[in-house]
SEPA-292959 format. One record per residue (C-alpha): residue in three letters; x, y, z. Coordinates in steps of 0.25 Angstrom, whole numbers. Example, Ala and Ser with C-alpha at 12.3 -4.5 7.8 and 13.67 -1.06 7.14 Angstrom:
BEGIN
<residuo: ALA; xx: 49; yy: -18; zz: 31>
<residuo: SER; xx: 55; yy: -4; zz: 29>
This chain:
BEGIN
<residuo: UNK; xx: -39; yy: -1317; zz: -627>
<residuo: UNK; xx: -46; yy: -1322; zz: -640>
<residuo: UNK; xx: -61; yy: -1323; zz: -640>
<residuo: UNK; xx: -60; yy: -1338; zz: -641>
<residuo: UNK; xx: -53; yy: -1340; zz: -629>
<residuo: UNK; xx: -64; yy: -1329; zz: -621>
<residuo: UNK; xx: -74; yy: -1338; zz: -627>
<residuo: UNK; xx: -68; yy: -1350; zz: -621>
<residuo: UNK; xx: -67; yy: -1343; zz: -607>
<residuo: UNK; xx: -80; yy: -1340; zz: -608>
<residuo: UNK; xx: -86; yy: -1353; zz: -610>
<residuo: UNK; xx: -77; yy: -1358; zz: -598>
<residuo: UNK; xx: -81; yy: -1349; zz: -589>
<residuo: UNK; xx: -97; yy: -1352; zz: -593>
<residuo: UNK; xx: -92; yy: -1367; zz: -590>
<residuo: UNK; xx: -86; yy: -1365; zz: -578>
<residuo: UNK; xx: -101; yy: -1358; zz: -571>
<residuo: UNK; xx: -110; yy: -1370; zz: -577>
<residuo: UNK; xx: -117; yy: -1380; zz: -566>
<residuo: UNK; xx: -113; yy: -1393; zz: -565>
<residuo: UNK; xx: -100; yy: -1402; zz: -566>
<residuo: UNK; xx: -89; yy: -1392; zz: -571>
<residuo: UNK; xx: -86; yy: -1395; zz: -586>
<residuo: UNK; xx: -78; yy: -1389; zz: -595>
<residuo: UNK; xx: -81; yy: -1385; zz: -610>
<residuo: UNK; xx: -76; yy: -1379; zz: -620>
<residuo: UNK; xx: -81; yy: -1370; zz: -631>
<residuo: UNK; xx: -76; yy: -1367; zz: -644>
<residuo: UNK; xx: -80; yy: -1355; zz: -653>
<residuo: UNK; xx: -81; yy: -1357; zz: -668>
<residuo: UNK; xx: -69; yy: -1349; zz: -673>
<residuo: UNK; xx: -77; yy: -1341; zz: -682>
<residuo: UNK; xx: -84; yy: -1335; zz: -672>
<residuo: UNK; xx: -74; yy: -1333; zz: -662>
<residuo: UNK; xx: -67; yy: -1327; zz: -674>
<residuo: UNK; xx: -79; yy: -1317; zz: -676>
<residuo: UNK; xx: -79; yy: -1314; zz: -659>
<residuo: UNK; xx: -63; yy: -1310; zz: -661>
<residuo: UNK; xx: -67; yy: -1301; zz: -671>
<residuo: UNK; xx: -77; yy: -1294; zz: -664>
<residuo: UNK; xx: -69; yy: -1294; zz: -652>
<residuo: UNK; xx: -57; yy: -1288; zz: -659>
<residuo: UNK; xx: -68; yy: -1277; zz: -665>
<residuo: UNK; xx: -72; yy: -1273; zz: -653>
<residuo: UNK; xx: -59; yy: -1272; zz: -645>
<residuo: UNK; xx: -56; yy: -1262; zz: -658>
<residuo: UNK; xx: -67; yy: -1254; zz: -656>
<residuo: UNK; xx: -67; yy: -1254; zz: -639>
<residuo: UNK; xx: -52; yy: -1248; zz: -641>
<residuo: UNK; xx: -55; yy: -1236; zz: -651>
<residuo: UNK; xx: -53; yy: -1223; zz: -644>
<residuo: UNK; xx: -66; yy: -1213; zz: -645>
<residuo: UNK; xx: -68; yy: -1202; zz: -656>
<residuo: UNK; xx: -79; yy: -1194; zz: -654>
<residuo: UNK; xx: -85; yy: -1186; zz: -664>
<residuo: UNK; xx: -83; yy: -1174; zz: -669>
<residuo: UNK; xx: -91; yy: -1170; zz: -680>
<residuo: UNK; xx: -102; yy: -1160; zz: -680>
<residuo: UNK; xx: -114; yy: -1167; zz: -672>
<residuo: UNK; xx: -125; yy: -1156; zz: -677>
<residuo: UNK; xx: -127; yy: -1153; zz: -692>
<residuo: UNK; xx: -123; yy: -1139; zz: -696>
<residuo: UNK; xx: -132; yy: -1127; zz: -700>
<residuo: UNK; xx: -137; yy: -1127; zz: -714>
<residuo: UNK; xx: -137; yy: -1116; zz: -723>
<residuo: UNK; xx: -153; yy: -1110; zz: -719>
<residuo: UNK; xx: -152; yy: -1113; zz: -707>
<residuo: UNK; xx: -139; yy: -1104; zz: -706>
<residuo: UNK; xx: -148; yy: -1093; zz: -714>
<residuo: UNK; xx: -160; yy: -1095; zz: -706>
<residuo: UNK; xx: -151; yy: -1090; zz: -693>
<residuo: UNK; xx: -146; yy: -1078; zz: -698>
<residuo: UNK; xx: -159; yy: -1074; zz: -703>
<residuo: UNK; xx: -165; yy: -1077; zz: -689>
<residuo: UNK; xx: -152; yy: -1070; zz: -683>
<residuo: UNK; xx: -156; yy: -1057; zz: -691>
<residuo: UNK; xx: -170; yy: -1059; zz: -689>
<residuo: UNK; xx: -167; yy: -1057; zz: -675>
<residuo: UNK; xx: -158; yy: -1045; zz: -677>
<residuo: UNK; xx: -168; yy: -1038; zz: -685>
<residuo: UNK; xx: -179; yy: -1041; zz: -673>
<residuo: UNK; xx: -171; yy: -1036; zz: -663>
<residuo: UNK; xx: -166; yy: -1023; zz: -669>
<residuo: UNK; xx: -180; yy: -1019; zz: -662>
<residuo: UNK; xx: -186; yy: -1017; zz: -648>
<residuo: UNK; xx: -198; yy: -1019; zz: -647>
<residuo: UNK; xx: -198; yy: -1020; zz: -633>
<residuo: UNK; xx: -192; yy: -1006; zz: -631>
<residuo: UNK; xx: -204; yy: -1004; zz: -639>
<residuo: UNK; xx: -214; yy: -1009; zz: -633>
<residuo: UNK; xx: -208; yy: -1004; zz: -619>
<residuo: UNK; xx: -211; yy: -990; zz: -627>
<residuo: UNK; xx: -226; yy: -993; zz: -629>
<residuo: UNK; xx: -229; yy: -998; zz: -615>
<residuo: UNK; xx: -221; yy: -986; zz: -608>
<residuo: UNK; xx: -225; yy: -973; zz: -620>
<residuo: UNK; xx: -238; yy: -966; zz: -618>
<residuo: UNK; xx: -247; yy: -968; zz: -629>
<residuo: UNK; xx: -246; yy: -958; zz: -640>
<residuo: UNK; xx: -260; yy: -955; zz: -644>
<residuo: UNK; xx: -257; yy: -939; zz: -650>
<residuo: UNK; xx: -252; yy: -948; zz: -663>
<residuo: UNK; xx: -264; yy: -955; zz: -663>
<residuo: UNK; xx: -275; yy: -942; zz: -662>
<residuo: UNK; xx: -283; yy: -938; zz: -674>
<residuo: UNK; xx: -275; yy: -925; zz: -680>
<residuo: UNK; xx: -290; yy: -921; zz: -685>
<residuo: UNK; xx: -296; yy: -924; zz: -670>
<residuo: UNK; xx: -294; yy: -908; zz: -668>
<residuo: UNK; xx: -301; yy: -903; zz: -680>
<residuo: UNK; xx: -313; yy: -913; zz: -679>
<residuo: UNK; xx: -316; yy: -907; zz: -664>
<residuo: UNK; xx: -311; yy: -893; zz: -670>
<residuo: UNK; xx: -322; yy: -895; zz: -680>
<residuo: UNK; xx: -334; yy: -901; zz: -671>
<residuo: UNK; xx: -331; yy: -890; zz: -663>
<residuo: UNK; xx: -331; yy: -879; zz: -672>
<residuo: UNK; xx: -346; yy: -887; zz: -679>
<residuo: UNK; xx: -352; yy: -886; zz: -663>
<residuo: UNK; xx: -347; yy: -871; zz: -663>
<residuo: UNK; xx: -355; yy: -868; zz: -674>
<residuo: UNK; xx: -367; yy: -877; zz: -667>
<residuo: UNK; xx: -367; yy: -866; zz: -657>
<residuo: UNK; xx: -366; yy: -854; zz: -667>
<residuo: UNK; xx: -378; yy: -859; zz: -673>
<residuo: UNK; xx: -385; yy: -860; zz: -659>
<residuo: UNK; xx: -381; yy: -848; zz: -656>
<residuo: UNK; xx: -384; yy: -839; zz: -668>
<residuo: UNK; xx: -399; yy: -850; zz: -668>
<residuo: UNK; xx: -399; yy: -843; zz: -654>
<residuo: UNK; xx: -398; yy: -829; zz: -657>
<residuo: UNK; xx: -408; yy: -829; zz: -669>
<residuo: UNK; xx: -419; yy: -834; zz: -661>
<residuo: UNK; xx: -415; yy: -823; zz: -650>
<residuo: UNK; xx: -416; yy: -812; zz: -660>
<residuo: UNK; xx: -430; yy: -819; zz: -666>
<residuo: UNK; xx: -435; yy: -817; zz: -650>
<residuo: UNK; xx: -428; yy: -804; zz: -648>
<residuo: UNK; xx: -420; yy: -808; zz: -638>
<residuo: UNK; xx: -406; yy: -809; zz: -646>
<residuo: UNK; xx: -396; yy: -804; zz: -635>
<residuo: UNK; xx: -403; yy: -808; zz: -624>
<residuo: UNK; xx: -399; yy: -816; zz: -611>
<residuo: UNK; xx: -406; yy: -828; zz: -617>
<residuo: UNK; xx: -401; yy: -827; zz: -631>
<residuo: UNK; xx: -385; yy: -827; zz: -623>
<residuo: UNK; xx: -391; yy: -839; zz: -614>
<residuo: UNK; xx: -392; yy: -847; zz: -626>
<residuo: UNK; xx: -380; yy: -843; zz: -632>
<residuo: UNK; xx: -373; yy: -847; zz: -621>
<residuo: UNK; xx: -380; yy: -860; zz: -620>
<residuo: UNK; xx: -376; yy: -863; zz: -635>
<residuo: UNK; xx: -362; yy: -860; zz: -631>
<residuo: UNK; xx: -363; yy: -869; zz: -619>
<residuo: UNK; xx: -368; yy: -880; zz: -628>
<residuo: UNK; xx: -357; yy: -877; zz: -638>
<residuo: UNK; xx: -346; yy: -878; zz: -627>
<residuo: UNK; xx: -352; yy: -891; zz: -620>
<residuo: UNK; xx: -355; yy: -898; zz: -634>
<residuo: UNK; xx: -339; yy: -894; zz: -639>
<residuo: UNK; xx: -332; yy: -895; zz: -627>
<residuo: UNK; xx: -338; yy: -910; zz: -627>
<residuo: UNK; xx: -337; yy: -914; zz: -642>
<residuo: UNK; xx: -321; yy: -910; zz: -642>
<residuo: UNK; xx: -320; yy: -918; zz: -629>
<residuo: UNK; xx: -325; yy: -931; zz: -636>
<residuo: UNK; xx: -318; yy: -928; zz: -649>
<residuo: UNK; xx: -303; yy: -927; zz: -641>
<residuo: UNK; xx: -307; yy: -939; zz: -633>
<residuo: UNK; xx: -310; yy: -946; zz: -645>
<residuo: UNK; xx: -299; yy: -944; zz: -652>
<residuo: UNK; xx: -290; yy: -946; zz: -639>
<residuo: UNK; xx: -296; yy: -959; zz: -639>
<residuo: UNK; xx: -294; yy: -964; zz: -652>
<residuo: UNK; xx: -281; yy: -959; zz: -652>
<residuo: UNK; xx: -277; yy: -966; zz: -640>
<residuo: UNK; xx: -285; yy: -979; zz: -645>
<residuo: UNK; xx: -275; yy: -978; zz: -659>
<residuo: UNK; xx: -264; yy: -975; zz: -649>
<residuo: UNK; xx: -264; yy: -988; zz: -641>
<residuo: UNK; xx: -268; yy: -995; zz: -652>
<residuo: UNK; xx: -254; yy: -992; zz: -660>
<residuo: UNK; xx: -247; yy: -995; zz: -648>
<residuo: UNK; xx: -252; yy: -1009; zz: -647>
<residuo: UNK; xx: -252; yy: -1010; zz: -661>
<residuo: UNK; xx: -235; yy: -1008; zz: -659>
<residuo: UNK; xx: -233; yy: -1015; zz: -646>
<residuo: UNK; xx: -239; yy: -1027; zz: -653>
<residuo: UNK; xx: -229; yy: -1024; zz: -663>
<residuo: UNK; xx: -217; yy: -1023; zz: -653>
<residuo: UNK; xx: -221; yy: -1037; zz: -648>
<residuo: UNK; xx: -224; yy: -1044; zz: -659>
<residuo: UNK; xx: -207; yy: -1038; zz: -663>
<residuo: UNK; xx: -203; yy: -1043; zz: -650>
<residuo: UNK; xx: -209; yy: -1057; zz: -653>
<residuo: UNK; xx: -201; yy: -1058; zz: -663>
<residuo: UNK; xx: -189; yy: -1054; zz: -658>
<residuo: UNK; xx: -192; yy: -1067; zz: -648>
<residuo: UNK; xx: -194; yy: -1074; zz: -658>
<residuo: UNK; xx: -180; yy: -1070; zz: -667>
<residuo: UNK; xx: -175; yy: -1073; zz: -653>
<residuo: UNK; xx: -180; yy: -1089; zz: -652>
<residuo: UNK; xx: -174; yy: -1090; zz: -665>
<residuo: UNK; xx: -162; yy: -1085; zz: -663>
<residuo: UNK; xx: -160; yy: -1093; zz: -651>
<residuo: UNK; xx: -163; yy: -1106; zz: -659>
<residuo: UNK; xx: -155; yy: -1103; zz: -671>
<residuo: UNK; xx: -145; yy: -1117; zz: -674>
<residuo: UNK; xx: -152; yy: -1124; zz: -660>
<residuo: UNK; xx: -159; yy: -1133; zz: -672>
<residuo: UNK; xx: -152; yy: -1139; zz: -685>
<residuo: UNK; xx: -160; yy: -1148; zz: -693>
<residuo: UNK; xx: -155; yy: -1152; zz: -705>
């Protein structure tokens, strides 16, 4: 059926539905322009009965050369990152005692040896004061020249046993002060080298997820 004579039907048909007395009429269509309808028509058929091709080309634009670089550097970023634990490290830390004995003063020893041995001769000079003024009252020998002898001693033993006491404790404390201070300094290192691994992780992970060209 030609588009001329689907055009006449079509104006029939809308004849046949108006109000009124039934009248017949007749419509004609420039041949130029049914000419032009034909053709379309004919285009269309055409196309309506070509058979799908979907495409198969690549849909996502390929890697260029830096990115390619950029994902064997973060590959061997990561690798370099991992080749240490720093968890296992920091385990260590929290489950070690703290080594203090590396952190005592090698020179703690001498400076008490030396205060000690200053006092000592404290008390020798007391006691040899002590014995000059007995002889100058005749009484060198005596019970009361031993009593304050014996004092002196005393004095010496109360005064040295409490001046090494404080010397070991200070030193014990600086020690363990310089002790906890080095293993906050390397758990805070251990972290930060864990934190980067979390991070050469991420990018890992994301490498080609993104290409923008």
């Amino acid at each position: 059926m030609g588009i001329e004579t689907a055009l006449g039907l079509g104006a029939a048909y809308l004849g046949s539905k108006s109000s009124g007395p039934k009248q017949t009429s007749t419509s004609t269509v420039d041949p130029a322009t049914a000419a032009r309808y034909e053709d379309l028509y004919n285009r269309a058929q055409g196309v309506a009965g070509q058979p799908f091709t979907p495409y198969t080309g690549a849909r996502v634009a390929g890697f260029n050369p830096d990115q390619l670089a950029g994902f064997d550097a973060t590959r061997n970023m990561f690798g370099r990152s991992l080749s240490f634990d720093p968890t296992g490290q920091l385990n260590n830390l929290a489950q070690g005692p703290l080594n203090i004995q590396q952190f005592q003063n090698p020179y703690n020893e001498q400076v008490i040896n030396n205060t000690l041995g200053d006092l000592n001769d404290a008390r020798q000079m007391q006691i040899q004061s002590d014995q000059d003024a007995a002889i100058g009252r005749g009484a060198f020998g005596g019970s009361r020249s031993a009593l304050l002898e014996s004092e002196t001693n005393k004095n010496f033993a109360d005064i040295a046993g409490r001046t090494s006491g404080n010397l070991r404790q200070s030193g014990f404390n600086n020690a363990a002060n310089l002790a906890l201070n080095d293993r906050n300094f390397r758990a805070g290192l251990f972290g930060n080298q864990l934190a980067d691994q979390y991070r050469g992780l991420g990018l890992l992970s994301g490498i080609g997820t993104s290409n923008k060209d």
